[in-house]
N, CA, C and O atoms as a CHARMM CRD file, in Angstrom:
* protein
*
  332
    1    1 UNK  N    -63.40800  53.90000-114.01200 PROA 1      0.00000
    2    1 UNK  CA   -62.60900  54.42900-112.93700 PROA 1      0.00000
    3    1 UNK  C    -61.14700  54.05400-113.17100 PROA 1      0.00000
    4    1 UNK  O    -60.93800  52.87900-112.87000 PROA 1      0.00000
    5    2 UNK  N    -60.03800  54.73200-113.63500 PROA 2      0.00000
    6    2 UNK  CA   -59.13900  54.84400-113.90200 PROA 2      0.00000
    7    2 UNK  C    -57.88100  54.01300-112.39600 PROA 2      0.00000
    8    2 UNK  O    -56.74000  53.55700-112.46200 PROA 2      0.00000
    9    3 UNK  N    -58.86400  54.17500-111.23000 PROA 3      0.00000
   10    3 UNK  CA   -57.78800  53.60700-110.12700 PROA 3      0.00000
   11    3 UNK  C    -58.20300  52.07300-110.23500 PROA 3      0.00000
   12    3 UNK  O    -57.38900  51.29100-109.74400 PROA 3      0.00000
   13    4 UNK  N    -59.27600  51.56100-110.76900 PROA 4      0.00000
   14    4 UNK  CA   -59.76700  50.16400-110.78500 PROA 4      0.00000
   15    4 UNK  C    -58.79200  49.27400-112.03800 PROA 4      0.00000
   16    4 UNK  O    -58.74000  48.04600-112.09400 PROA 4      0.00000
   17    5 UNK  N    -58.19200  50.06100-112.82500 PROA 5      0.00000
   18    5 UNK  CA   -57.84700  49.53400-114.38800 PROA 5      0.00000
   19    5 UNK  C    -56.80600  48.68100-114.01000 PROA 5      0.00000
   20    5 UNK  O    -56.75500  47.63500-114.65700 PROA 5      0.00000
   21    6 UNK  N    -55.87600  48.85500-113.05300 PROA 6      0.00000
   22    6 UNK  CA   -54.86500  47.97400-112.74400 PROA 6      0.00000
   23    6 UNK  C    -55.16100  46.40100-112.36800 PROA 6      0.00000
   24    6 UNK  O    -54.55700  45.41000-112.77600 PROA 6      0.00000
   25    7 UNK  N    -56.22400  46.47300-111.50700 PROA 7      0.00000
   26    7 UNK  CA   -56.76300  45.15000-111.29100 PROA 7      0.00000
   27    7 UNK  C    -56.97200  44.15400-112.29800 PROA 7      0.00000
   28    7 UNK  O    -57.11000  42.98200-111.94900 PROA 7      0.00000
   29    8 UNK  N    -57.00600  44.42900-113.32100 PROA 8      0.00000
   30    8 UNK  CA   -57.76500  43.66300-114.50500 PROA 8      0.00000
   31    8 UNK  C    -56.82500  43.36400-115.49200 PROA 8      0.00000
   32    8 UNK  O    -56.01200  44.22500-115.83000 PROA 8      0.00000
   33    9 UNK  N    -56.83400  41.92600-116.14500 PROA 9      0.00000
   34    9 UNK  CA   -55.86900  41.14300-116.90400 PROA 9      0.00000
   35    9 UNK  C    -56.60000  41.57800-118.45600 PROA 9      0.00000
   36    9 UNK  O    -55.92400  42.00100-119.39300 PROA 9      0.00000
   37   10 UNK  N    -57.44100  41.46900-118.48900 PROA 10     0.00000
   38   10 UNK  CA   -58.66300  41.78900-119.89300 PROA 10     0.00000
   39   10 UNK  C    -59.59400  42.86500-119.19700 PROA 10     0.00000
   40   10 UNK  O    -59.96700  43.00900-118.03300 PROA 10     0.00000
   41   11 UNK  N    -59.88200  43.74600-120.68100 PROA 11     0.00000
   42   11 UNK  CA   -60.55300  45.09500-120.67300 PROA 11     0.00000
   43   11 UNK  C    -61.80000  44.91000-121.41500 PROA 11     0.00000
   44   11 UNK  O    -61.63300  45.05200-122.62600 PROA 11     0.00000
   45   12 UNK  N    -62.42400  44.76700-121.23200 PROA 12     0.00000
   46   12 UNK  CA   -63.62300  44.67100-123.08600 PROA 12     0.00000
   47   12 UNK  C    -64.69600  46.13700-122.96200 PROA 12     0.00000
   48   12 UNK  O    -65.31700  46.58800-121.99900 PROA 12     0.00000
   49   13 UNK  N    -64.60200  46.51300-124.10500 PROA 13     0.00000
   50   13 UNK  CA   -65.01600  47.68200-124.52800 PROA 13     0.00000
   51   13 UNK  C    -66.01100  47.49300-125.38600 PROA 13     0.00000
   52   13 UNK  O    -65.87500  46.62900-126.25200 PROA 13     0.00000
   53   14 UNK  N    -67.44200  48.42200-125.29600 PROA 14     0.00000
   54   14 UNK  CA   -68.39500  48.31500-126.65700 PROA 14     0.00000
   55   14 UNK  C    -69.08500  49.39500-126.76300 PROA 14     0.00000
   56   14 UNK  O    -69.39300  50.15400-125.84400 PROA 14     0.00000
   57   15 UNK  N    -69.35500  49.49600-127.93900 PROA 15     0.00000
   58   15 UNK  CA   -70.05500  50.94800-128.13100 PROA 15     0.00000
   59   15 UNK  C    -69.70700  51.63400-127.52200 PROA 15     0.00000
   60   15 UNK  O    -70.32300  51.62100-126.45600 PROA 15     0.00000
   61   16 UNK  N    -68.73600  52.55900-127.58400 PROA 16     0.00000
   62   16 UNK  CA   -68.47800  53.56300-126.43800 PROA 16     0.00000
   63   16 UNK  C    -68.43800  54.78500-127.22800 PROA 16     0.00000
   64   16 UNK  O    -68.13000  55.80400-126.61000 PROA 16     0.00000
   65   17 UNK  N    -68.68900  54.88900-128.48300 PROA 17     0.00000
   66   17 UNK  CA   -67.88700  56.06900-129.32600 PROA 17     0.00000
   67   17 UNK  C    -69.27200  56.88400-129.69600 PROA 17     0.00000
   68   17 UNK  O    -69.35600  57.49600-130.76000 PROA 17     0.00000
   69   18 UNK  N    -70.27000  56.85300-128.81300 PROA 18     0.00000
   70   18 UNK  CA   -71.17600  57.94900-128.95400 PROA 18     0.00000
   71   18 UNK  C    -71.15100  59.48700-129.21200 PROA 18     0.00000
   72   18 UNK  O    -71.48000  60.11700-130.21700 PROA 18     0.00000
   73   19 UNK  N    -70.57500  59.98400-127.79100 PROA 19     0.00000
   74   19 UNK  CA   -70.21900  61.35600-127.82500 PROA 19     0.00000
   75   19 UNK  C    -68.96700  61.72000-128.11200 PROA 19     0.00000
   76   19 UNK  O    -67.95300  61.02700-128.02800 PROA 19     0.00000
   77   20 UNK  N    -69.11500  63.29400-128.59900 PROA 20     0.00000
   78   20 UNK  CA   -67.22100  63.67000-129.14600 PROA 20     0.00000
   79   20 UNK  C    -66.76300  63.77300-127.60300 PROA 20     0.00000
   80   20 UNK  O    -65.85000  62.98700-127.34900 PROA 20     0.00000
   81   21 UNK  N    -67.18800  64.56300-126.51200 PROA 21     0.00000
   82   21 UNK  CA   -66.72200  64.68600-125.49000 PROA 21     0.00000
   83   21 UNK  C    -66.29400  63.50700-124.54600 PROA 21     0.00000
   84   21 UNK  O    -65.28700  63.48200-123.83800 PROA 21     0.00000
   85   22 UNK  N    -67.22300  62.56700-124.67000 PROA 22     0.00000
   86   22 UNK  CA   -66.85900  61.50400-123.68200 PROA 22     0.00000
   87   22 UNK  C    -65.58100  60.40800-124.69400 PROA 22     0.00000
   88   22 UNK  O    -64.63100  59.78600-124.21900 PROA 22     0.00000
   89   23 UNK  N    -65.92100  60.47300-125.86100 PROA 23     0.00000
   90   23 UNK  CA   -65.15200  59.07100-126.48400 PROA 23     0.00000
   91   23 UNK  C    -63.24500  59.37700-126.00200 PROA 23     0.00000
   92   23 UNK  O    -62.49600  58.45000-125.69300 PROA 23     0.00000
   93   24 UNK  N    -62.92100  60.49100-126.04200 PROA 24     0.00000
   94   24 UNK  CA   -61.68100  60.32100-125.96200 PROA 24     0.00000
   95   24 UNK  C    -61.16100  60.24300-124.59000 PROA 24     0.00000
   96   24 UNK  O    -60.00200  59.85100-124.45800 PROA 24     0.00000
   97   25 UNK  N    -62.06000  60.65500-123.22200 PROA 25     0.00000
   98   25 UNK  CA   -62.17500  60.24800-121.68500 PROA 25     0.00000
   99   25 UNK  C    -61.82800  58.30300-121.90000 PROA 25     0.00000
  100   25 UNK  O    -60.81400  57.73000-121.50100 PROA 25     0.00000
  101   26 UNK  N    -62.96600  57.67900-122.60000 PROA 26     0.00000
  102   26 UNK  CA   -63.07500  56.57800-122.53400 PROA 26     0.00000
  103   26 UNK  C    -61.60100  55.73000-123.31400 PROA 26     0.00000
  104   26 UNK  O    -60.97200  54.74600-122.92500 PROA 26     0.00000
  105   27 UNK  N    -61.46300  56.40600-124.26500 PROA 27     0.00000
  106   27 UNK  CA   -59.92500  56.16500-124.45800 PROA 27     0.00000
  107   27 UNK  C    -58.64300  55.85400-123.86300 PROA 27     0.00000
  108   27 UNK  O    -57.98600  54.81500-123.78600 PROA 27     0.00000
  109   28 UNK  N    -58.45000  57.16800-123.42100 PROA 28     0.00000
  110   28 UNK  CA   -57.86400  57.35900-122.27700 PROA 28     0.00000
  111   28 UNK  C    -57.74500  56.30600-121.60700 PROA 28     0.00000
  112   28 UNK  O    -56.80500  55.58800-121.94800 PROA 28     0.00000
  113   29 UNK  N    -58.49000  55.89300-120.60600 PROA 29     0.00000
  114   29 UNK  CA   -58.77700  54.99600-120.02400 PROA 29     0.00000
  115   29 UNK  C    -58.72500  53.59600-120.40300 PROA 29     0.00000
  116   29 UNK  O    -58.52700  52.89300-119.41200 PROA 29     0.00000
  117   30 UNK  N    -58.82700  52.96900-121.43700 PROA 30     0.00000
  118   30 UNK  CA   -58.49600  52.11900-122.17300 PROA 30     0.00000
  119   30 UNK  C    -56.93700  51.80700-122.55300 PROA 30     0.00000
  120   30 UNK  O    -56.44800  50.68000-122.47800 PROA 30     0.00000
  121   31 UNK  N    -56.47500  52.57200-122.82800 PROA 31     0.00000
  122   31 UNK  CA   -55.02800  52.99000-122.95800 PROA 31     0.00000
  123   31 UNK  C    -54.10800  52.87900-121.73400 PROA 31     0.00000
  124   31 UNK  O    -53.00100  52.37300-121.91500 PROA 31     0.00000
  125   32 UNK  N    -54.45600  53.30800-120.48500 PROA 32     0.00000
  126   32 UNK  CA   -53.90900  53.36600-119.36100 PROA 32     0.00000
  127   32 UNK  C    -54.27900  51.49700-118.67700 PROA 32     0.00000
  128   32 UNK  O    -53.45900  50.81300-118.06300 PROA 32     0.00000
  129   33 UNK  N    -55.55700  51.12800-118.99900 PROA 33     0.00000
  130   33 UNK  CA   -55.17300  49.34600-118.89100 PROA 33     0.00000
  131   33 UNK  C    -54.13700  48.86100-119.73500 PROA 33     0.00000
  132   33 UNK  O    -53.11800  48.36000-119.25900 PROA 33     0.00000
  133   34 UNK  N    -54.28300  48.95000-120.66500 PROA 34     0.00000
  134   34 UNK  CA   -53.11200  48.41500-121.73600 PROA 34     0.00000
  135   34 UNK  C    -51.77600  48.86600-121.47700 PROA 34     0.00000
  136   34 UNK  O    -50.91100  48.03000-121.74200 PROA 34     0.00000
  137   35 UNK  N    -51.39400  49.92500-121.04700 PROA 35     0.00000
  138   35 UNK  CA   -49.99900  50.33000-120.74500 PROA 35     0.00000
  139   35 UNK  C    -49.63500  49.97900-119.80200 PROA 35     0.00000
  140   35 UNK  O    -48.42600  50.02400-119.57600 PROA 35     0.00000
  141   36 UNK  N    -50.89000  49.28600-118.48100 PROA 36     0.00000
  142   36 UNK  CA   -50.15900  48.70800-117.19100 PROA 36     0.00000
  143   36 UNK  C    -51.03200  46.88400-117.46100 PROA 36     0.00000
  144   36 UNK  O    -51.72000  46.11200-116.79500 PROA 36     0.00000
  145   37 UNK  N    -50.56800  46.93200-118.53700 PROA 37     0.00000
  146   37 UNK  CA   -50.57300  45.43000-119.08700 PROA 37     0.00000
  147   37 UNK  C    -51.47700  44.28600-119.26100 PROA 37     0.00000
  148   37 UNK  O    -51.43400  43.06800-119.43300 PROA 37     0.00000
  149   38 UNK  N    -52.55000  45.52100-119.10000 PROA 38     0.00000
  150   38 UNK  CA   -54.15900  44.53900-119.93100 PROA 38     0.00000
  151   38 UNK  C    -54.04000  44.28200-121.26800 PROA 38     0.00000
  152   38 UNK  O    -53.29100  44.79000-122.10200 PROA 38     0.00000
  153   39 UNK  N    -54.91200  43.38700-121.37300 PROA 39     0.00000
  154   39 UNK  CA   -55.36800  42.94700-122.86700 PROA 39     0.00000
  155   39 UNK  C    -56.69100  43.79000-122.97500 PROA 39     0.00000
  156   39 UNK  O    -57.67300  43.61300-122.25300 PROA 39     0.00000
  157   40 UNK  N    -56.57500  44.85800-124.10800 PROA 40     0.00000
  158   40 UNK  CA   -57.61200  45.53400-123.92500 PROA 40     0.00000
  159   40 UNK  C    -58.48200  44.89200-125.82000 PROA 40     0.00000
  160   40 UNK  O    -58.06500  44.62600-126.94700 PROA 40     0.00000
  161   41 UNK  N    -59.56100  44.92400-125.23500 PROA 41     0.00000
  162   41 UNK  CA   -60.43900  44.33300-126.75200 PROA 41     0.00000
  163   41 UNK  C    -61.60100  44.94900-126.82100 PROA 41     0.00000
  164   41 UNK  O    -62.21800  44.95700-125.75700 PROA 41     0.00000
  165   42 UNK  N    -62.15300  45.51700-127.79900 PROA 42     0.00000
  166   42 UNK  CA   -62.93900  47.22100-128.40300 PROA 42     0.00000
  167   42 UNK  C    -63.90300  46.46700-129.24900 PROA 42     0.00000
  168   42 UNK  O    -63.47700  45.66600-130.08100 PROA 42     0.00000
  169   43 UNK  N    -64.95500  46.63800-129.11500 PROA 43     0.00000
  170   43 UNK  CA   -65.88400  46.59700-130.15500 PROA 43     0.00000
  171   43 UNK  C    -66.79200  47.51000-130.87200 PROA 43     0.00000
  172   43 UNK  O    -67.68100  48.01500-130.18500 PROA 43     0.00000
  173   44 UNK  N    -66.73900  47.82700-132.15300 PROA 44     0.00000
  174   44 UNK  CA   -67.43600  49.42900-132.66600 PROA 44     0.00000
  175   44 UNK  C    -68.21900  48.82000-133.54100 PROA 44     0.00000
  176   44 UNK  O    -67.87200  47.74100-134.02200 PROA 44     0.00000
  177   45 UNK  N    -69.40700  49.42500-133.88400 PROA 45     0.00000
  178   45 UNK  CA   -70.40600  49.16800-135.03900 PROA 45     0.00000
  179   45 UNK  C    -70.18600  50.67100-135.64900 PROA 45     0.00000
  180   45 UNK  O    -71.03700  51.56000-135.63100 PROA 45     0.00000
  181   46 UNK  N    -69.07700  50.75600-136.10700 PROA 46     0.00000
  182   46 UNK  CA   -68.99300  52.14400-136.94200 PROA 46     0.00000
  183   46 UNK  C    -69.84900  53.65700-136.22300 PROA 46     0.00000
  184   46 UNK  O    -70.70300  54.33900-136.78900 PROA 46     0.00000
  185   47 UNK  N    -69.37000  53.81900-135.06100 PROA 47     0.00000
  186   47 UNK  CA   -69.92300  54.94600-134.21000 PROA 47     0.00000
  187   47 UNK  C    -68.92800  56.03800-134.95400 PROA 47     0.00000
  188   47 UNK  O    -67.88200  55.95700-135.59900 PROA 47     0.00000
  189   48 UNK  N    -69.77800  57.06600-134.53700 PROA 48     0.00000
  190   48 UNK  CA   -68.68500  58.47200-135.02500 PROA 48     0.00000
  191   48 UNK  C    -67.50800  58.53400-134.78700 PROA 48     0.00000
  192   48 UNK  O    -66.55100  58.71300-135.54100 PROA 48     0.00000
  193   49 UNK  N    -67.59600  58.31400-133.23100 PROA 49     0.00000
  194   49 UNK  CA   -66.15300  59.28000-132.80500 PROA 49     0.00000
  195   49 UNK  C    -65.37200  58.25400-132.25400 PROA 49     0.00000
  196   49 UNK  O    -64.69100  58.47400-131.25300 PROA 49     0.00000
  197   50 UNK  N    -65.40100  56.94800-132.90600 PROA 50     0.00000
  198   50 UNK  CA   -64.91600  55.90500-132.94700 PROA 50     0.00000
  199   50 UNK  C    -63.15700  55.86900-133.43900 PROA 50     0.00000
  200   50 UNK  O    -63.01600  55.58700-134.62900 PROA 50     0.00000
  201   51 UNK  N    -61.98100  56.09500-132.73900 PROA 51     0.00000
  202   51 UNK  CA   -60.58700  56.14800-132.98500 PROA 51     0.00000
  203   51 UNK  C    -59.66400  54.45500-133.37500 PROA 51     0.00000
  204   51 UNK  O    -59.21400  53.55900-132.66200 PROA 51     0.00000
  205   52 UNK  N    -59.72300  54.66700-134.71100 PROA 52     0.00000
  206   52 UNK  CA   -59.00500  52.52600-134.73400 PROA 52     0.00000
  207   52 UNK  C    -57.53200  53.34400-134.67400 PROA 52     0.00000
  208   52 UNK  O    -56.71300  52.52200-135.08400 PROA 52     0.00000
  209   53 UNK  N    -57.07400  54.16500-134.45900 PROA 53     0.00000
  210   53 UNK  CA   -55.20200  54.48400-134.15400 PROA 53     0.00000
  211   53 UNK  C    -54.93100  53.54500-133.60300 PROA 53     0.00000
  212   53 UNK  O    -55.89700  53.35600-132.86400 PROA 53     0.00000
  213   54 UNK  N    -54.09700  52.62400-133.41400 PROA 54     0.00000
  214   54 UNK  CA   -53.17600  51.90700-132.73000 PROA 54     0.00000
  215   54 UNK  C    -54.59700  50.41400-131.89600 PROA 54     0.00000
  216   54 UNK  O    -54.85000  49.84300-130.83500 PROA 54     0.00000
  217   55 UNK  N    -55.09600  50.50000-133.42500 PROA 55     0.00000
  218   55 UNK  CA   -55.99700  49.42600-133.02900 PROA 55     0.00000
  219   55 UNK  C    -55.68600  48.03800-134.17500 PROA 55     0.00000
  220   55 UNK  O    -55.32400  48.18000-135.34300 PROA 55     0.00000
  221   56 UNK  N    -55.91600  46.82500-133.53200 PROA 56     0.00000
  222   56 UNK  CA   -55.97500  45.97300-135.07100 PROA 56     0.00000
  223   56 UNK  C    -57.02200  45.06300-134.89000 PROA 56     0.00000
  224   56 UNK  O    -57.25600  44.45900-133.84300 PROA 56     0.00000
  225   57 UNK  N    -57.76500  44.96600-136.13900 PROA 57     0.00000
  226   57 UNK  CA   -58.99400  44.70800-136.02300 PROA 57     0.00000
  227   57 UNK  C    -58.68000  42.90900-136.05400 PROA 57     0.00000
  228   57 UNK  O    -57.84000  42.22300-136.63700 PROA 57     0.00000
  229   58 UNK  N    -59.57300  42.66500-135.31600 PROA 58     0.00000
  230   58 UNK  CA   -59.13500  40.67600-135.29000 PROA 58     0.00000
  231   58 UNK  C    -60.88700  40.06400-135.90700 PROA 58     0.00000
  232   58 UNK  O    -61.02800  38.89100-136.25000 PROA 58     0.00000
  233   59 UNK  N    -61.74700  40.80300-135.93800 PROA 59     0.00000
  234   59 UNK  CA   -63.13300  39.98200-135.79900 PROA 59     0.00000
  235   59 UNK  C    -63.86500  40.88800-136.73400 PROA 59     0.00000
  236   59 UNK  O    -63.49400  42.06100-136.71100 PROA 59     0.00000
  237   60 UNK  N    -64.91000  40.54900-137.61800 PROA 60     0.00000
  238   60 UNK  CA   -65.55400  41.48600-138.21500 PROA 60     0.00000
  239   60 UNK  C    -67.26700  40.70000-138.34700 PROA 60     0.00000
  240   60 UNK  O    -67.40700  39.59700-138.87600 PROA 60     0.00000
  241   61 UNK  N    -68.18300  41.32300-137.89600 PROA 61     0.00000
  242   61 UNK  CA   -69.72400  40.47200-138.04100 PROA 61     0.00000
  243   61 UNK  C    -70.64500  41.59000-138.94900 PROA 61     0.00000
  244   61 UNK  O    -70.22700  42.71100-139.24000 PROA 61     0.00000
  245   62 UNK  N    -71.77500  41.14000-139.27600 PROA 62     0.00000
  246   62 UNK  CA   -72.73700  41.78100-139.69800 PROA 62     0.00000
  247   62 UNK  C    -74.10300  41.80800-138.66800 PROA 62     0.00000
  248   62 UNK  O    -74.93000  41.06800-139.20000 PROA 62     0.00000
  249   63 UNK  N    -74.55400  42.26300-137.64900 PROA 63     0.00000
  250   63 UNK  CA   -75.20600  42.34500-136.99300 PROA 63     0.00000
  251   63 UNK  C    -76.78100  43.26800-137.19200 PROA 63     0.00000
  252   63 UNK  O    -77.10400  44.34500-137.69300 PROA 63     0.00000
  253   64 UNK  N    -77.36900  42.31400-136.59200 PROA 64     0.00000
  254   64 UNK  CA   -79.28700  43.25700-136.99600 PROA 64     0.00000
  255   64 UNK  C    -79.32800  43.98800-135.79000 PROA 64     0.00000
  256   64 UNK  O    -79.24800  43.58600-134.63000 PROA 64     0.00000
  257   65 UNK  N    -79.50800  45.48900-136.39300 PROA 65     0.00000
  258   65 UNK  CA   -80.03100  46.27700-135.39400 PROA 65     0.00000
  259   65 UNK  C    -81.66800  47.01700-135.72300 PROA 65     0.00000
  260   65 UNK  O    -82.36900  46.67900-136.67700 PROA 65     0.00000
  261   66 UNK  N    -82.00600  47.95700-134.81300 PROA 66     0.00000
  262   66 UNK  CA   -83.72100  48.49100-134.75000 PROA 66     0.00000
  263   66 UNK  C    -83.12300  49.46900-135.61100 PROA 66     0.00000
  264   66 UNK  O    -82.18800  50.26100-135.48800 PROA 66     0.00000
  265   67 UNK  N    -84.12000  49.11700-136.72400 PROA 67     0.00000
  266   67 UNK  CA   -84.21900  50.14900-138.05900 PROA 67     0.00000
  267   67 UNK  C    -84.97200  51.33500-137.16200 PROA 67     0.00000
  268   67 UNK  O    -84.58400  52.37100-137.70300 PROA 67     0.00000
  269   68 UNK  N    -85.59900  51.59700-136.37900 PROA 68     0.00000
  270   68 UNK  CA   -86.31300  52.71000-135.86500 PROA 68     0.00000
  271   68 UNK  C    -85.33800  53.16800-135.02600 PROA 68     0.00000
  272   68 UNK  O    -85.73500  54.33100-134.94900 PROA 68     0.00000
  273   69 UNK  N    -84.30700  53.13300-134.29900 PROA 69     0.00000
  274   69 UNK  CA   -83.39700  53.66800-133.85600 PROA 69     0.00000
  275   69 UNK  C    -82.18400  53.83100-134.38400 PROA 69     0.00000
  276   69 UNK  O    -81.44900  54.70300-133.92200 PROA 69     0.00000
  277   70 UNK  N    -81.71200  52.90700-135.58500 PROA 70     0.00000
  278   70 UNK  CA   -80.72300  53.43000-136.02000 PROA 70     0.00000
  279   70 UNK  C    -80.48200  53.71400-137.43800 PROA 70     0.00000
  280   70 UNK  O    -79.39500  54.05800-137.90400 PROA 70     0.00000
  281   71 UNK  N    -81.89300  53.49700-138.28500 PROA 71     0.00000
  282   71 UNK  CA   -82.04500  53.67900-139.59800 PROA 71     0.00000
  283   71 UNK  C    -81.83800  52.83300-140.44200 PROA 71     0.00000
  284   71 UNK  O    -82.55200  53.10300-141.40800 PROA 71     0.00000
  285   72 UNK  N    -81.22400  51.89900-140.63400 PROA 72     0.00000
  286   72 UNK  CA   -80.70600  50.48300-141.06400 PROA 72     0.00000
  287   72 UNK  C    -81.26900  49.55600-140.38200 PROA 72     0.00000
  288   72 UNK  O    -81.91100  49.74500-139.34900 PROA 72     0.00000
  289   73 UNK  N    -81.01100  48.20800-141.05600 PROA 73     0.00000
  290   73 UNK  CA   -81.21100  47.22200-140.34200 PROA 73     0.00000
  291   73 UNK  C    -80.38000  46.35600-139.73600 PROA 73     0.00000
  292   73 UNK  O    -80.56100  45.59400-138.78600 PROA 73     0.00000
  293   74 UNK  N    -79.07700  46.66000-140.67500 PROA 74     0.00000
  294   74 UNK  CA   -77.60900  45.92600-139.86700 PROA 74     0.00000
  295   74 UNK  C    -76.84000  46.82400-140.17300 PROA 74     0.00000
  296   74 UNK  O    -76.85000  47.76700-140.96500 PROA 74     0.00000
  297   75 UNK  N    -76.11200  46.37900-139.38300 PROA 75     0.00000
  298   75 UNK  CA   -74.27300  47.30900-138.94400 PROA 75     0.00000
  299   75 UNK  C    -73.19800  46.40500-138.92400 PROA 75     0.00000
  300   75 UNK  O    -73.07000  45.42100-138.19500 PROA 75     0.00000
  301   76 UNK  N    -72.32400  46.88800-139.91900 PROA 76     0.00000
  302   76 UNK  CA   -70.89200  46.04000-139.51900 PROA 76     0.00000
  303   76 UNK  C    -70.23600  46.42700-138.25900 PROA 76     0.00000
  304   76 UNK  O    -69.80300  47.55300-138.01400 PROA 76     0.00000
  305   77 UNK  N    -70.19900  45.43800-137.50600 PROA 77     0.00000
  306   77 UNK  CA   -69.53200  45.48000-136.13500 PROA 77     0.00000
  307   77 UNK  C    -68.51600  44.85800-136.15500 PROA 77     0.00000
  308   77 UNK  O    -68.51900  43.69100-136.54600 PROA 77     0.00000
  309   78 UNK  N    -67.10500  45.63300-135.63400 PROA 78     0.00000
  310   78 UNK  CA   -65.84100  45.13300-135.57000 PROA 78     0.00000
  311   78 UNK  C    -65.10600  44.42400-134.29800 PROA 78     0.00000
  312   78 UNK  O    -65.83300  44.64200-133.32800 PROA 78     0.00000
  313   79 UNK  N    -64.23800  43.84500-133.99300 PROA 79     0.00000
  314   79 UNK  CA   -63.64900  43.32100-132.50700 PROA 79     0.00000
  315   79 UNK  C    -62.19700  43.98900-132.85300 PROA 79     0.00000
  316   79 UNK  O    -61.73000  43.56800-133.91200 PROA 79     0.00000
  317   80 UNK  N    -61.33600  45.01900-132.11400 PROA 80     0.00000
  318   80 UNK  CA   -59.87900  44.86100-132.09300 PROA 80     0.00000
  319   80 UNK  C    -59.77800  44.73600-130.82700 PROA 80     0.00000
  320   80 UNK  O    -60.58200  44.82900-129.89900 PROA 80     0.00000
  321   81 UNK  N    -58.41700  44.46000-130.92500 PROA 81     0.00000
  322   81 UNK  CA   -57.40800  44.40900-130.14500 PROA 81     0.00000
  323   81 UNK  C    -56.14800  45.66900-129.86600 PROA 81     0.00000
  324   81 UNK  O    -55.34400  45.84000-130.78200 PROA 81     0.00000
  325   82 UNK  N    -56.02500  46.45500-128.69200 PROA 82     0.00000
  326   82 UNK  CA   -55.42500  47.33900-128.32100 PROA 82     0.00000
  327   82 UNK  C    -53.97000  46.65000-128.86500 PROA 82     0.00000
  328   82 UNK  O    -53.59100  45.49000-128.70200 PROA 82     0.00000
  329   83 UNK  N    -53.29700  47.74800-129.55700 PROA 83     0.00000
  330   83 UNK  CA   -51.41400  47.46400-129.65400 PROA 83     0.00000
  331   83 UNK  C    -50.89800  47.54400-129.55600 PROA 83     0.00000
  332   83 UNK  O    -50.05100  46.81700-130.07500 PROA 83     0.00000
Protein backbone atom coordinates (compact mmCIF):
# COMPACT_ATOMS: atom_id res chain seq x y z
CA UNK A 1 0.00 0.00 0.00
CA UNK A 2 1.73 2.90 -1.32
CA UNK A 3 -0.07 5.44 1.50
CA UNK A 4 1.57 3.10 4.34
CA UNK A 5 5.36 3.53 2.75
CA UNK A 6 5.94 6.78 4.52
CA UNK A 7 5.65 5.33 7.91
CA UNK A 8 8.58 3.12 7.64
CA UNK A 9 12.43 3.82 8.28
CA UNK A 10 13.44 0.19 6.57
CA UNK A 11 11.64 -1.61 3.62
CA UNK A 12 12.67 -5.37 3.15
CA UNK A 13 11.71 -6.96 0.04
CA UNK A 14 11.86 -10.82 -1.14
CA UNK A 15 11.04 -12.70 -3.90
CA UNK A 16 8.89 -10.43 -5.45
CA UNK A 17 10.01 -10.74 -9.14
CA UNK A 18 7.59 -13.52 -10.10
CA UNK A 19 5.24 -11.97 -12.52
CA UNK A 20 6.08 -9.49 -15.57
CA UNK A 21 2.88 -7.62 -14.60
CA UNK A 22 3.12 -7.33 -10.96
CA UNK A 23 7.17 -6.95 -10.58
CA UNK A 24 7.30 -3.44 -11.83
CA UNK A 25 3.86 -2.35 -9.50
CA UNK A 26 6.14 -3.77 -6.71
CA UNK A 27 8.94 -1.57 -7.78
CA UNK A 28 7.34 1.22 -7.94
CA UNK A 29 6.52 1.02 -4.65
CA UNK A 30 9.80 0.28 -3.37
CA UNK A 31 11.15 3.28 -4.98
CA UNK A 32 8.56 5.66 -3.59
CA UNK A 33 9.88 4.36 0.23
CA UNK A 34 13.29 5.16 -0.73
CA UNK A 35 12.59 8.56 -2.26
CA UNK A 36 10.63 9.58 0.97
CA UNK A 37 13.69 8.26 2.82
CA UNK A 38 13.57 4.56 3.62
CA UNK A 39 16.27 2.25 3.61
CA UNK A 40 14.95 -0.03 1.18
CA UNK A 41 16.79 -3.77 1.11
CA UNK A 42 15.68 -6.48 -1.85
CA UNK A 43 16.35 -9.89 -1.83
CA UNK A 44 16.26 -12.04 -5.31
CA UNK A 45 17.21 -15.68 -5.92
CA UNK A 46 17.60 -14.84 -9.61
CA UNK A 47 13.68 -14.50 -10.44
CA UNK A 48 12.88 -13.38 -14.01
CA UNK A 49 11.61 -10.16 -13.89
CA UNK A 50 13.93 -9.31 -11.27
CA UNK A 51 15.33 -5.29 -12.08
CA UNK A 52 19.15 -4.73 -10.13
CA UNK A 53 18.98 -0.84 -12.00
CA UNK A 54 19.94 1.36 -9.36
CA UNK A 55 20.51 -1.55 -7.03
CA UNK A 56 23.92 -2.53 -5.17
CA UNK A 57 24.28 -5.77 -4.19
CA UNK A 58 25.80 -5.94 -0.38
CA UNK A 59 25.17 -9.89 0.48
CA UNK A 60 25.41 -12.90 -1.71
CA UNK A 61 24.37 -16.79 -0.21
CA UNK A 62 23.92 -20.09 -1.76
CA UNK A 63 20.67 -21.36 -0.51
CA UNK A 64 18.77 -25.08 -0.74
CA UNK A 65 15.68 -24.96 -2.36
CA UNK A 66 12.73 -27.98 -3.41
CA UNK A 67 14.25 -29.53 -6.45
CA UNK A 68 10.47 -30.48 -7.20
CA UNK A 69 9.41 -26.97 -7.37
CA UNK A 70 12.14 -25.29 -8.64
CA UNK A 71 14.33 -27.81 -10.52
CA UNK A 72 17.61 -27.34 -8.76
CA UNK A 73 18.60 -27.79 -5.56
CA UNK A 74 20.17 -24.36 -4.70
CA UNK A 75 19.88 -20.83 -5.84
CA UNK A 76 22.17 -17.99 -5.52
CA UNK A 77 20.31 -15.54 -3.48
CA UNK A 78 21.33 -11.94 -3.39
CA UNK A 79 20.68 -8.92 -0.57
CA UNK A 80 20.85 -5.15 -2.17
CA UNK A 81 20.43 -2.19 -1.11
CA UNK A 82 18.16 0.54 -2.91
CA UNK A 83 20.52 3.79 -4.25
Amino acid sequence: NAQLMHAYDVVLGSDLSYERAVSPLQRALLEQAHARGADVLIADAGRTYFDERGLVQIAEYEIEVPLDLEGVGSRRARVYRMD
